[in-house]
PDB file of N, CA, C and O in Angstrom:
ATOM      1  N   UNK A   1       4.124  17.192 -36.741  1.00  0.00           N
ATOM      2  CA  UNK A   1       3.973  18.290 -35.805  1.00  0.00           C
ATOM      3  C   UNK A   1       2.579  18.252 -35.171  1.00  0.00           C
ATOM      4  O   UNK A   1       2.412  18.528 -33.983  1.00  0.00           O
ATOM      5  N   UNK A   2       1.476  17.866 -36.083  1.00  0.00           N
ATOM      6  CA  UNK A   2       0.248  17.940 -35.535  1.00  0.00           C
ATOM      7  C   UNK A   2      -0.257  16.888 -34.269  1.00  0.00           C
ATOM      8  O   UNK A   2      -0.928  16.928 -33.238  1.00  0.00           O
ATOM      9  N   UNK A   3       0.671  15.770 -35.214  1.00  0.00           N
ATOM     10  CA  UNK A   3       0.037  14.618 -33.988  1.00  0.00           C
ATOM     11  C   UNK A   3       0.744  14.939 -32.483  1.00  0.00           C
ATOM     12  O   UNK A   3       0.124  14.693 -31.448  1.00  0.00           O
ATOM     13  N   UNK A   4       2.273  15.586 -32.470  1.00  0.00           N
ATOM     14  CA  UNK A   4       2.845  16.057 -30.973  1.00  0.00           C
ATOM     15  C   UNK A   4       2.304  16.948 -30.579  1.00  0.00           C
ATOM     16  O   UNK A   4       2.468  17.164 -29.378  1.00  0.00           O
ATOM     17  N   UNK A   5       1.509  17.790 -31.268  1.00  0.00           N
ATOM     18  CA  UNK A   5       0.752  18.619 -30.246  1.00  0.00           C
ATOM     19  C   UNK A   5      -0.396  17.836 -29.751  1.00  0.00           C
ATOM     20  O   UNK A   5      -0.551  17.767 -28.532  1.00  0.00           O
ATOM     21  N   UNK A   6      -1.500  17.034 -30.808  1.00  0.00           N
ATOM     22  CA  UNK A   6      -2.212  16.281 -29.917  1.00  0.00           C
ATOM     23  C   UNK A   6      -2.129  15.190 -29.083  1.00  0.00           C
ATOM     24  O   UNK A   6      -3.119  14.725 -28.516  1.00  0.00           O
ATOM     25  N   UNK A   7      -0.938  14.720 -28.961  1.00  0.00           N
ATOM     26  CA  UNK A   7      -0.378  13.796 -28.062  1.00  0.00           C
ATOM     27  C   UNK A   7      -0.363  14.817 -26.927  1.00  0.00           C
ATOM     28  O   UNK A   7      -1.155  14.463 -26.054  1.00  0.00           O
ATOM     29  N   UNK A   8       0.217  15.879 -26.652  1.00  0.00           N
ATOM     30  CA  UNK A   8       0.671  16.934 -25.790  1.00  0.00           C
ATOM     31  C   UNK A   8      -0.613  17.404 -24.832  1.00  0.00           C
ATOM     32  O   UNK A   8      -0.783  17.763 -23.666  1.00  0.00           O
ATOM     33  N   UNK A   9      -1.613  17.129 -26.332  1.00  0.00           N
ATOM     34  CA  UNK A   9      -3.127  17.356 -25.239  1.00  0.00           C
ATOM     35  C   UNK A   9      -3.491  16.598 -24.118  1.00  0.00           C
ATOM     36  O   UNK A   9      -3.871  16.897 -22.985  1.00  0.00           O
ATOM     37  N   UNK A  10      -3.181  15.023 -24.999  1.00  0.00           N
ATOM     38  CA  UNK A  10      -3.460  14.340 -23.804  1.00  0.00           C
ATOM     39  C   UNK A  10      -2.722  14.050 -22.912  1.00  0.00           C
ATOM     40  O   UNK A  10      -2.863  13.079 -22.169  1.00  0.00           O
ATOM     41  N   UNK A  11      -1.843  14.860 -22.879  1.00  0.00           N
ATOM     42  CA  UNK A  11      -0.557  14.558 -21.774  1.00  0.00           C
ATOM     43  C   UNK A  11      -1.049  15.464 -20.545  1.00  0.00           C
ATOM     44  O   UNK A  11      -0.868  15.233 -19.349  1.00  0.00           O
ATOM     45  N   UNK A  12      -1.840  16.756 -21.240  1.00  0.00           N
ATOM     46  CA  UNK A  12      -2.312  17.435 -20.175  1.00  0.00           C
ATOM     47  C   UNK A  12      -3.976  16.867 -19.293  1.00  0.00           C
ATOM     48  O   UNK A  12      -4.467  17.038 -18.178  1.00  0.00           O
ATOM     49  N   UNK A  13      -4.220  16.424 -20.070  1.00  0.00           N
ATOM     50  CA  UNK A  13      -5.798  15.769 -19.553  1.00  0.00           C
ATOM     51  C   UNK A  13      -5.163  14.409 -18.484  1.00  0.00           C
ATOM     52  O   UNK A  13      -5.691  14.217 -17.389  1.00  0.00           O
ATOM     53  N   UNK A  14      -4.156  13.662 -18.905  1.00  0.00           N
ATOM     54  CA  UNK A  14      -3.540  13.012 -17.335  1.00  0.00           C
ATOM     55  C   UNK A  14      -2.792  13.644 -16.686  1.00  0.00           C
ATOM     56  O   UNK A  14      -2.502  13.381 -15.519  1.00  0.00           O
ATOM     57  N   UNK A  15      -2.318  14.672 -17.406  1.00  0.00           N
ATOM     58  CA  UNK A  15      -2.085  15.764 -15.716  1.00  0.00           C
ATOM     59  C   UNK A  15      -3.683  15.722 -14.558  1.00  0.00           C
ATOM     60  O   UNK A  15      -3.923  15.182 -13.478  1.00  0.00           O
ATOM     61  N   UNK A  16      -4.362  16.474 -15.372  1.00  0.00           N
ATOM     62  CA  UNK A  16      -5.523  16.482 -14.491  1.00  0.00           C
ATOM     63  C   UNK A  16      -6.203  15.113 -13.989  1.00  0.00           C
ATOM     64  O   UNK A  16      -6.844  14.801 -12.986  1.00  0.00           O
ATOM     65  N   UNK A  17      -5.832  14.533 -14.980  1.00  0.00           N
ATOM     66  CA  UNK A  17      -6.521  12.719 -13.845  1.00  0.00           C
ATOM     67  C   UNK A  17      -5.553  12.491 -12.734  1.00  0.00           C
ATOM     68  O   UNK A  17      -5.958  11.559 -12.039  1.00  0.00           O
ATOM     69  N   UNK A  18      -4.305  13.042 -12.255  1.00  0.00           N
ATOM     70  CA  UNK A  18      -3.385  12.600 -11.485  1.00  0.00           C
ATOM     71  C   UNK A  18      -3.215  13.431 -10.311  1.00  0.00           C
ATOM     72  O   UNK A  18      -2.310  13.243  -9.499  1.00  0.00           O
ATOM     73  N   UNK A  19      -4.112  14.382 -10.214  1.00  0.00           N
ATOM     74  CA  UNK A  19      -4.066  15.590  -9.417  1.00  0.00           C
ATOM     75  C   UNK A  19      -4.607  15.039  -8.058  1.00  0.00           C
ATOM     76  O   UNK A  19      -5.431  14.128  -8.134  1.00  0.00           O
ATOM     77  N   UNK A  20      -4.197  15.537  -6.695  1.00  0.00           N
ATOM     78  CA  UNK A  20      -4.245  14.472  -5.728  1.00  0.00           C
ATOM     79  C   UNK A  20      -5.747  14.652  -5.617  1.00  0.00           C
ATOM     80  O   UNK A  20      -6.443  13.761  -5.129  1.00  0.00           O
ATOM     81  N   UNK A  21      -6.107  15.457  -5.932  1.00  0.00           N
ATOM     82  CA  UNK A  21      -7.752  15.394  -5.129  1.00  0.00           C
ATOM     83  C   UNK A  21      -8.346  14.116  -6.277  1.00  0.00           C
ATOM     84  O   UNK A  21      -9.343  13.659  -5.718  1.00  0.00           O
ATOM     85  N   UNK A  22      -8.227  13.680  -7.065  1.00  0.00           N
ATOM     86  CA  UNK A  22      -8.312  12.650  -8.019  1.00  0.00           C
ATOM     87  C   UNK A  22      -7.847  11.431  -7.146  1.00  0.00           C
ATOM     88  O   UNK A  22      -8.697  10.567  -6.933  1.00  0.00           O
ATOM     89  N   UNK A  23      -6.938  11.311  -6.764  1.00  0.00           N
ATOM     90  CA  UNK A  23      -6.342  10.341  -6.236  1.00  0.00           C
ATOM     91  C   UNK A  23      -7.252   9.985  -4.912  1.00  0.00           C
ATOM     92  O   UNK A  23      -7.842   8.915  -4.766  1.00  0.00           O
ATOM     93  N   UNK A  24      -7.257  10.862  -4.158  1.00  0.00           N
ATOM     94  CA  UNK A  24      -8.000  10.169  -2.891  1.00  0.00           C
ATOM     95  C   UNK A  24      -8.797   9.148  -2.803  1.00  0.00           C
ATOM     96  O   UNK A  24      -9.024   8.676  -1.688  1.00  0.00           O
ATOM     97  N   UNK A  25      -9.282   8.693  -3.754  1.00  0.00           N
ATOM     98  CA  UNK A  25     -10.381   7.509  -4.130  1.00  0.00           C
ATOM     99  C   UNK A  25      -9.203   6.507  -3.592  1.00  0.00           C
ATOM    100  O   UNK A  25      -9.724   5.666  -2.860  1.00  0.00           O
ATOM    101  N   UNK A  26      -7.772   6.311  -3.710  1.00  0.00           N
ATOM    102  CA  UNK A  26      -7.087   5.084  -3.430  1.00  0.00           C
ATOM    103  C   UNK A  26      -6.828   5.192  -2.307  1.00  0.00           C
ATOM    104  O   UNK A  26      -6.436   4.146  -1.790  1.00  0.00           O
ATOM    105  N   UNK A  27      -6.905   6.472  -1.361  1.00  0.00           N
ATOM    106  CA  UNK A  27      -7.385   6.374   0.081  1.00  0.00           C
ATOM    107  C   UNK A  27      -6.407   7.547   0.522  1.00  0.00           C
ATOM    108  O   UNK A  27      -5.819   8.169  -0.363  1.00  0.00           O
ATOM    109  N   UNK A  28      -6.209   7.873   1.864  1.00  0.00           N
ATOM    110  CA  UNK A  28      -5.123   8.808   2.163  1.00  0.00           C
ATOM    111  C   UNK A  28      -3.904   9.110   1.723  1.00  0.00           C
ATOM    112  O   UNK A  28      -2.969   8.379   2.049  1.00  0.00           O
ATOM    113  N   UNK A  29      -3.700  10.185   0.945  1.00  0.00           N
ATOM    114  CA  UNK A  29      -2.129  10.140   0.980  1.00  0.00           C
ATOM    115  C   UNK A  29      -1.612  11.441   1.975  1.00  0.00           C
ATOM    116  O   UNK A  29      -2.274  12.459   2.176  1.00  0.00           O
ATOM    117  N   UNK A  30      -0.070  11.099   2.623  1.00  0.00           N
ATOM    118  CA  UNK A  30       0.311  11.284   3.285  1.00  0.00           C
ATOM    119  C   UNK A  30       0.537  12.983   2.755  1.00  0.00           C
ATOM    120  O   UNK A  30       0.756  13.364   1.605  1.00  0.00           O
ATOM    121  N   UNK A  31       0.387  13.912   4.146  1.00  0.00           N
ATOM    122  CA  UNK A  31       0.735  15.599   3.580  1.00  0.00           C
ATOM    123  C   UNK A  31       1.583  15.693   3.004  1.00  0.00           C
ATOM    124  O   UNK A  31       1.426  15.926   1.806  1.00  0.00           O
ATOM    125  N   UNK A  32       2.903  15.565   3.539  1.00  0.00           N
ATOM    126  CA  UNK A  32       4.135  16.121   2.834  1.00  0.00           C
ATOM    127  C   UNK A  32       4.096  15.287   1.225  1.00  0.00           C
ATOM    128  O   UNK A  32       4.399  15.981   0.255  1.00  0.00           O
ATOM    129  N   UNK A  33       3.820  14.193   1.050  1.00  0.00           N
ATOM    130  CA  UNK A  33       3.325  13.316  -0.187  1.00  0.00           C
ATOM    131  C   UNK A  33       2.469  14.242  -1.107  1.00  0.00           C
ATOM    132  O   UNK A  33       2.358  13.919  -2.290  1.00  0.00           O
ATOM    133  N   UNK A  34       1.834  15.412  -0.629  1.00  0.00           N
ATOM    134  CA  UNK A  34       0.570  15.495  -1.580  1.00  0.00           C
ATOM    135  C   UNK A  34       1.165  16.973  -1.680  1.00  0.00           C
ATOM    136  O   UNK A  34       1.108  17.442  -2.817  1.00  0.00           O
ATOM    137  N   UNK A  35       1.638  17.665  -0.854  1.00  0.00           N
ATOM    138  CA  UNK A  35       2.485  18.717  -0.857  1.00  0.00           C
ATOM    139  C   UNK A  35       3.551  18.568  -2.440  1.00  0.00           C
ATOM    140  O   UNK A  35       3.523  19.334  -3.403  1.00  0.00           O
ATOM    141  N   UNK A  36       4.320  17.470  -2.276  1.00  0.00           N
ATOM    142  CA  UNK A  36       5.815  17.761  -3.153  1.00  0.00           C
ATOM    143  C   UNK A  36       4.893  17.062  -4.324  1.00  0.00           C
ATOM    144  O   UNK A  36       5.113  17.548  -5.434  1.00  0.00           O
ATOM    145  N   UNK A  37       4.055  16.178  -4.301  1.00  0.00           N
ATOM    146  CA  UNK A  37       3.471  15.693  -5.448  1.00  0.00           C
ATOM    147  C   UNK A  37       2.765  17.112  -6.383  1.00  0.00           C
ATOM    148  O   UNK A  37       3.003  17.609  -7.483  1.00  0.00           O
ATOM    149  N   UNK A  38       1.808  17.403  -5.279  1.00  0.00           N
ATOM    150  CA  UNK A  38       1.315  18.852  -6.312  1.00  0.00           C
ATOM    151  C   UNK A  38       2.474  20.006  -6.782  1.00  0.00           C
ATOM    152  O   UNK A  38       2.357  20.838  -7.681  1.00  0.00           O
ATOM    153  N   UNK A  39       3.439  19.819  -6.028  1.00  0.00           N
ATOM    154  CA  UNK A  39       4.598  21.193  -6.579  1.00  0.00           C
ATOM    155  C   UNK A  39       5.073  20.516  -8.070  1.00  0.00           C
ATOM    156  O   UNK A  39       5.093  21.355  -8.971  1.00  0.00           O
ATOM    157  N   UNK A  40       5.514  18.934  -8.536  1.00  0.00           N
ATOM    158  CA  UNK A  40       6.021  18.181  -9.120  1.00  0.00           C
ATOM    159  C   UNK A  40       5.101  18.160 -10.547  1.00  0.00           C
ATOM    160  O   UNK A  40       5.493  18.144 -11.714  1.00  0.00           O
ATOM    161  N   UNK A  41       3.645  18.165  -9.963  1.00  0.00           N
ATOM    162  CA  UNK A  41       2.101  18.038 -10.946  1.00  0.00           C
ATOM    163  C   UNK A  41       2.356  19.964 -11.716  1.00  0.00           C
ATOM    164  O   UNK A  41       2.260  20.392 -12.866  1.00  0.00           O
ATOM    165  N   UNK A  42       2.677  20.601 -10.459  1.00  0.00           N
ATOM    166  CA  UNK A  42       2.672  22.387 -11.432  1.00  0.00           C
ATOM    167  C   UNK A  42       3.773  22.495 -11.868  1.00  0.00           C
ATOM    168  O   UNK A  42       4.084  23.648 -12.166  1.00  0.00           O
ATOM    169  N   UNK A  43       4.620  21.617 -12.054  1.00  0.00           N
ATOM    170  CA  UNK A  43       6.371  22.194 -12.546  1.00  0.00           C
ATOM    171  C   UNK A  43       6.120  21.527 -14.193  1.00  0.00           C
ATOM    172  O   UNK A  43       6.544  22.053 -15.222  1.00  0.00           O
ATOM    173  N   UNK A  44       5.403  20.377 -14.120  1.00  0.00           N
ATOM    174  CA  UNK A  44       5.283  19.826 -15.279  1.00  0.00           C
ATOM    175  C   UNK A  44       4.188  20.444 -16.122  1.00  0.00           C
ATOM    176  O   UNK A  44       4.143  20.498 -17.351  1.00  0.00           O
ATOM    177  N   UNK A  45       3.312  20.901 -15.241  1.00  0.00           N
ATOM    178  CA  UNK A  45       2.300  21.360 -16.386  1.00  0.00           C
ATOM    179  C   UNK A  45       3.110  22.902 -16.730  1.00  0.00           C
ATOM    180  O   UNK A  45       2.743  23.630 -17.651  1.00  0.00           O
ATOM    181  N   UNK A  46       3.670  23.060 -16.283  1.00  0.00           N
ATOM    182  CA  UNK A  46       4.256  24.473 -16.930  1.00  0.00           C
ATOM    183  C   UNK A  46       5.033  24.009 -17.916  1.00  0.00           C
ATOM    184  O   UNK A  46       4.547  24.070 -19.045  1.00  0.00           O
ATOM    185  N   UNK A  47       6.161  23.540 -17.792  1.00  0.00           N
ATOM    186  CA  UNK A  47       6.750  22.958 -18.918  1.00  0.00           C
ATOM    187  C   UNK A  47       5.977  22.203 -20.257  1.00  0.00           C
ATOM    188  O   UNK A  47       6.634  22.122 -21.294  1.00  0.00           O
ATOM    189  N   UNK A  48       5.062  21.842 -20.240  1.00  0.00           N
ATOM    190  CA  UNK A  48       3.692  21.018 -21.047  1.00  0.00           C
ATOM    191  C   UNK A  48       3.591  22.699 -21.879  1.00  0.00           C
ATOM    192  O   UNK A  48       4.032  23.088 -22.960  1.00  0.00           O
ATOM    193  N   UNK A  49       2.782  23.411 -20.763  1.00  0.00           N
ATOM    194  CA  UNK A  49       2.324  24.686 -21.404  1.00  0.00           C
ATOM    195  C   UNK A  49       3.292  25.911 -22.334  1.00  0.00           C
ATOM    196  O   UNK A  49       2.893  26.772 -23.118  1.00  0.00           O
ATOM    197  N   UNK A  50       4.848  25.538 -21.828  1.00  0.00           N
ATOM    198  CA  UNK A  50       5.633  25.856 -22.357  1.00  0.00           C
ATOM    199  C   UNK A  50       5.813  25.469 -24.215  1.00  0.00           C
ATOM    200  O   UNK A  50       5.753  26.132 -25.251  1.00  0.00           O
ATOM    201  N   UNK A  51       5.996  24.379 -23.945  1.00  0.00           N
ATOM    202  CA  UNK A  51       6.359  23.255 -25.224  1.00  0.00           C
ATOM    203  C   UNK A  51       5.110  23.561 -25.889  1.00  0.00           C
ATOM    204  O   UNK A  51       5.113  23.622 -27.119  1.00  0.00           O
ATOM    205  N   UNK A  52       3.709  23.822 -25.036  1.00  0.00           N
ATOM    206  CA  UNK A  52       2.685  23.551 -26.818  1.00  0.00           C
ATOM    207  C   UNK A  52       2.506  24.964 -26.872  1.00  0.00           C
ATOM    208  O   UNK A  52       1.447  25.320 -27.388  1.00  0.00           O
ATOM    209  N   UNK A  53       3.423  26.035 -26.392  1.00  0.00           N
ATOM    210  CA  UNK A  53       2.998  27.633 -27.023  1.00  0.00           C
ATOM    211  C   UNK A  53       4.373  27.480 -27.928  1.00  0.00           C
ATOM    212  O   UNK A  53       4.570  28.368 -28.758  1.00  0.00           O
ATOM    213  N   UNK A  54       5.283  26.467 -27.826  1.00  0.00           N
ATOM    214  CA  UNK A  54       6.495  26.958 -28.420  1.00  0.00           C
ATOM    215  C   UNK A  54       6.177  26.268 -30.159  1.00  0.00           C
ATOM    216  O   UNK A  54       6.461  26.725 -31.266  1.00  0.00           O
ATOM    217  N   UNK A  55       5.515  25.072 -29.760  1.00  0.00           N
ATOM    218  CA  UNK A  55       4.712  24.405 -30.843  1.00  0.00           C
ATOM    219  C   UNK A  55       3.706  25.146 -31.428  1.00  0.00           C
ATOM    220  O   UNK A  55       3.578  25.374 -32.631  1.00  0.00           O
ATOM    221  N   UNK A  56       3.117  25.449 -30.676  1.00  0.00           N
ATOM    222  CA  UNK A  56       2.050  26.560 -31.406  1.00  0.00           C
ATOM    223  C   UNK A  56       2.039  27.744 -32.663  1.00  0.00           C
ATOM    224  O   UNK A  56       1.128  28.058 -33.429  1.00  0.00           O
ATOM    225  N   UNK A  57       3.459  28.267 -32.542  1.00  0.00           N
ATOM    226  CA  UNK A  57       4.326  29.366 -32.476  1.00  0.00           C
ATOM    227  C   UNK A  57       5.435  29.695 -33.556  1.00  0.00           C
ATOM    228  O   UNK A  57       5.890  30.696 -34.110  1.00  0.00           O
ATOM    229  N   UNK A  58       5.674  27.988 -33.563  1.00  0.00           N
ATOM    230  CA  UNK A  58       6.822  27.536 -33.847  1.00  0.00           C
ATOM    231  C   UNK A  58       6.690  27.256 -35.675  1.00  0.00           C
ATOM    232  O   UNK A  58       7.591  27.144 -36.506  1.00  0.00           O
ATOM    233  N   UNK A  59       5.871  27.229 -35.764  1.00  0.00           N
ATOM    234  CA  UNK A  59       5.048  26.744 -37.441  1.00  0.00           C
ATOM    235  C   UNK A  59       4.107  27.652 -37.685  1.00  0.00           C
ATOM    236  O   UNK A  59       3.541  27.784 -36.599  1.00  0.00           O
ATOM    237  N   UNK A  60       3.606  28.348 -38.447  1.00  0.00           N
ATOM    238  CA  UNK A  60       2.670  28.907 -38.972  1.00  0.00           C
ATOM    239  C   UNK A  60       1.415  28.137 -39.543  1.00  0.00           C
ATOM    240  O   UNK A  60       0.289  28.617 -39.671  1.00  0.00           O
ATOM    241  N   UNK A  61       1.924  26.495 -39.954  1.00  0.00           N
ATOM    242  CA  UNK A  61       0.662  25.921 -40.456  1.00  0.00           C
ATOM    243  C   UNK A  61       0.190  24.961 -39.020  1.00  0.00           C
ATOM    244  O   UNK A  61      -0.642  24.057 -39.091  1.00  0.00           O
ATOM    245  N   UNK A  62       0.965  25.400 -37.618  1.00  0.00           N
ATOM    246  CA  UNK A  62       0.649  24.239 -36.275  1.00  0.00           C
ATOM    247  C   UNK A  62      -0.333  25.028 -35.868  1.00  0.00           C
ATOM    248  O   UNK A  62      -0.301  26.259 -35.887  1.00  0.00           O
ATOM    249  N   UNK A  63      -1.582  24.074 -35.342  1.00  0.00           N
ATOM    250  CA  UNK A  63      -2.394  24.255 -34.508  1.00  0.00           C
ATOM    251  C   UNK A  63      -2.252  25.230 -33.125  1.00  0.00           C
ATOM    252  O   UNK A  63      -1.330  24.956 -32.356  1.00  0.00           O
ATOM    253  N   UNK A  64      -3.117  26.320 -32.811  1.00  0.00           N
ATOM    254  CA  UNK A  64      -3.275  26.784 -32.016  1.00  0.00           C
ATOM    255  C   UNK A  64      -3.121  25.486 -30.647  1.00  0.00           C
ATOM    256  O   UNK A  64      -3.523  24.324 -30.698  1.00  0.00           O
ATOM    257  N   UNK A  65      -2.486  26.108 -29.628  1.00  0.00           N
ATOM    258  CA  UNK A  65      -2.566  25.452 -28.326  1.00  0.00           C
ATOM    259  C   UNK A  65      -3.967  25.939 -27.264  1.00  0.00           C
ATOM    260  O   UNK A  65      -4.344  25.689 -26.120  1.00  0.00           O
ATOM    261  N   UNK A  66      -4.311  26.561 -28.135  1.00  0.00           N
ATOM    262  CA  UNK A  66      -5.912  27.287 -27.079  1.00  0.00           C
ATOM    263  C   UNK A  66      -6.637  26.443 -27.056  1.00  0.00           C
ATOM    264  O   UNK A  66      -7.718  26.573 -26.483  1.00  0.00           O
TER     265      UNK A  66
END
């Protein structure tokens, strides 16, 4: 249980490396591209944030998700 929540951490820390303003270094991406990409980047981190409060929650001896 412990190690899927800290796997889960770092699932969220490449959320944030993947975020388009991150990306621009590989050069323009196209609006509607950066539009459905960021809706796609907040659908997942909700679901992420979902799963490690349910983990959190879910055990009495699991690690806080804070």
């Amino acid at each position: 249980m412990r190690a899927l929540v800290i796997a889960l951490r770092f699932v969220g820390v490449a959320l944030e490396a993947m975020s388009p303003s991150r990306l621009s270094g590989f050069g323009a991406l196209d609006l509607a591209f950066e539009k459905d990409y960021e809706e796609f980047l907040l659908k997942l981190r909700a679901r992420l944030d979902i799963t490690q409060r349910f983990l959190g929650n879910g055990k009495s001896d699991a690690p806080s998700s804070g």
